[in-house]
C-alpha positions, 0 to 999 in steps of 0.5 A: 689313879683313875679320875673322871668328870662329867655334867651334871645337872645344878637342879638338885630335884633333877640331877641328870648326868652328861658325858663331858663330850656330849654337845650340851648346854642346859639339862635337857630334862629341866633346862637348868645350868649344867656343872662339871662334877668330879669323882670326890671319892677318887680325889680322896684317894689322895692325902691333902697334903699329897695333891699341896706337894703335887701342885708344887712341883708342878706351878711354873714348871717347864713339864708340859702341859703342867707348867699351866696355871690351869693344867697343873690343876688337871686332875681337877679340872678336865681328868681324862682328856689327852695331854695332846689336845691341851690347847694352852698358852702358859696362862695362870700363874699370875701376880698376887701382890700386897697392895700396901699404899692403897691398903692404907688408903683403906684402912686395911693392913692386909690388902692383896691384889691378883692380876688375872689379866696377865694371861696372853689376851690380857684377861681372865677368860683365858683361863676358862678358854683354855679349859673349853678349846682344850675339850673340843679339840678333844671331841673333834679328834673323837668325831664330834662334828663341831666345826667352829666354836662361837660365842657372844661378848663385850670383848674379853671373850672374844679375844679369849675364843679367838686367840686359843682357836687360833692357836688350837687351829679351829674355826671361831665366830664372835657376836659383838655389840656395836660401839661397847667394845674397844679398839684393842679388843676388836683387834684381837679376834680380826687379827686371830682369823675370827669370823666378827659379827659387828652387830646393832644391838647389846650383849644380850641381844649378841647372846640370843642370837648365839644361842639360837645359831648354837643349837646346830651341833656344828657350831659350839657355844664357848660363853659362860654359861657352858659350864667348861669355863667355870672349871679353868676359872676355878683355878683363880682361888686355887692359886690366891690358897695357895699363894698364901700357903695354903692359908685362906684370905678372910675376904675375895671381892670380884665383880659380876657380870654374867656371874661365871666368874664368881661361880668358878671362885666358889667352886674351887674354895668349896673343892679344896675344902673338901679334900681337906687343903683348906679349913675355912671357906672365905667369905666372896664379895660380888660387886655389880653396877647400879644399873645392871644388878639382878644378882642384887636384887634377887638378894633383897628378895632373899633369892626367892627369885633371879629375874632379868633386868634392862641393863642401863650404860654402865662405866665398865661394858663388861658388866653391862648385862641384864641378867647373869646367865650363870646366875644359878649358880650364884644363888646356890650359896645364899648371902647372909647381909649386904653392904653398900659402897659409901656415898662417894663411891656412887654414881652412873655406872659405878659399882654402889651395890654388892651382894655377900656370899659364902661362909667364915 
């Protein structure tokens, strides 16, 4: 059966369509986030219960590339490009484990944990880096003139970039804040022949300055607001579905940063759903630092508008960002109430705020 993705614009006034090999970004007619969109009507095609058995057959095979958290999900995630030029690292697949103590430290019977940092550079954006090198490998073998793929970040992604260009055998740079990321996570992109650019300046000051040198088509843009990310992220809430049997949890709670990841969570509840894996959405609960919350504060403003910030220092660097360049996404789904953390939970740096969104 023949299945095909593409960009499309997330403007809803708009809509422009992108092959997934064009070097794009943003809409180039509105300049709105671009996503990858899938033939649904050919996903139809197959029964729900079809694409459970398939997925099962393939989760933690040995069947190349299938075995893959990520690509034993192909079909939904990148449908045509060639197994040849998967660029994968075995990721996915993680632990969902019952966090009973804690649970109970909680009050709450039913308290699961997934460990998506189990992957090959320690974090989840290995999920979404897979999914990335993996299509400009693809394009480079089609004529694309990329020569190196770049990205800013507080170190996560740079580990990530790094470690499947290395291992895809292309050229990567990194943009990273001087002093806010760890010994261990400078270490990986030095030691996977990253070009590192220690700058004197934020994440934010970082990704300005990539988008600006990702504008020649050499050179390109690997952070999460290419879209191409969002699709190997997807997977996260694919895998806890169908860890659970196919049955969905009530809750998900995830932090925000750049709010990619929480964009990808949704995306991939929405699509089981569609295709009938699943009944009921749950509900996601995003968590942001007091001192870097945009997508808090376009909540309070019942997403009327999504305005940046001057992140402040926060005890996780990672979420350190004043404005979620995938925030966009985030507002398609508005949130119907807030919550905030109990008193003991705040202070400098800590995650006191969250913002709700999703349906029962």
């Amino acid at each position: 059966m023949s299945y095909r993705a593409w960009f499309q614009c997330i403007n809803p006034q708009c809509g422009a369509t992108y092959p997934l090999n064009s070097i794009v970004y943003q809409c180039q007619q509105c300049q709105s986030l671009l996503e990858v969109q899938h033939d649904r009507q050919a996903l139809a095609g197959r029964t729900a219960k079809d694409w459970k058995r398939l997925f099962a057959d393939r989760y933690k095979s040995n069947e190349w590339p299938y075995g893959s958290g990520v690509w034993g999900k192909k079909e939904w995630i990148l449908p045509e490009i060639d197994d040849q030029n998967i660029v994968s690292l075995y990721e996915g697949g993680t632990n969902l484990f019952w966090a009973e103590r804690f649970g109970k430290v909680l009050g709450l019977e039913s308290l699961w944990i997934k460990l998506c940092g189990n992957t090959h550079s320690g974090s989840f954006k290995d999920l979404g880096m897979t999914v990335l090198v993996s299509q400009v490998k693809h394009m480079i073998s089609q004529g694309a003139p990329i020569q190196a793929v770049a990205c800013a970040s507080t170190g996560d992604t740079s580990a990530a970039l790094a470690t499947y260009c290395a291992a895809a055998g292309i050229q990567s740079i990194v943009l990273l804040p001087r002093g806010k990321i760890s010994i261990a996570q400078l270490v990986q992109p030095l030691s996977n022949d990253a070009l590192v650019l220690y700058l004197d300046t934020d994440f934010d000051g970082c990704m300005r300055l990539v988008r600006e040198i990702t504008k020649d088509e050499t050179l390109y843009l690997a952070n999460s607001m290419n879209s191409l990310r969002i699709e190997g992220q997807a997977t996260v809430g694919i895998e806890i579905v169908q860890q659970f049997d196919w049955e969905a949890p009530d809750v998900l709670i995830i932090p925000g940063g750049n709010l990619g990841n929480v964009s990808a969570l949704g995306k991939g509840l929405l699509l089981m759903k569609d295709l009938g894996l699943i009944t009921r959405l749950p509900r996601i609960v995003v968590a942001q630092a007091q001192r870097a919350n945009p997508l808090y504060r376009s909540y309070l403003r019942n997403f009327e508008s999504f305005e940046p910030i001057q992140a402040q220092e926060t005890l996780a660097s990672a979420i350190q960002i004043h404005r979620g360049r995938t925030g966009q996404r985030c507002r398609a789904g508005r949130p119907h109430r807030h919550v905030q953390l109990p008193a003991h939970w705040r202070g400098p740096g800590r995650a006191n705020q969250i913002a709700q969104s999703g349906q029962e």
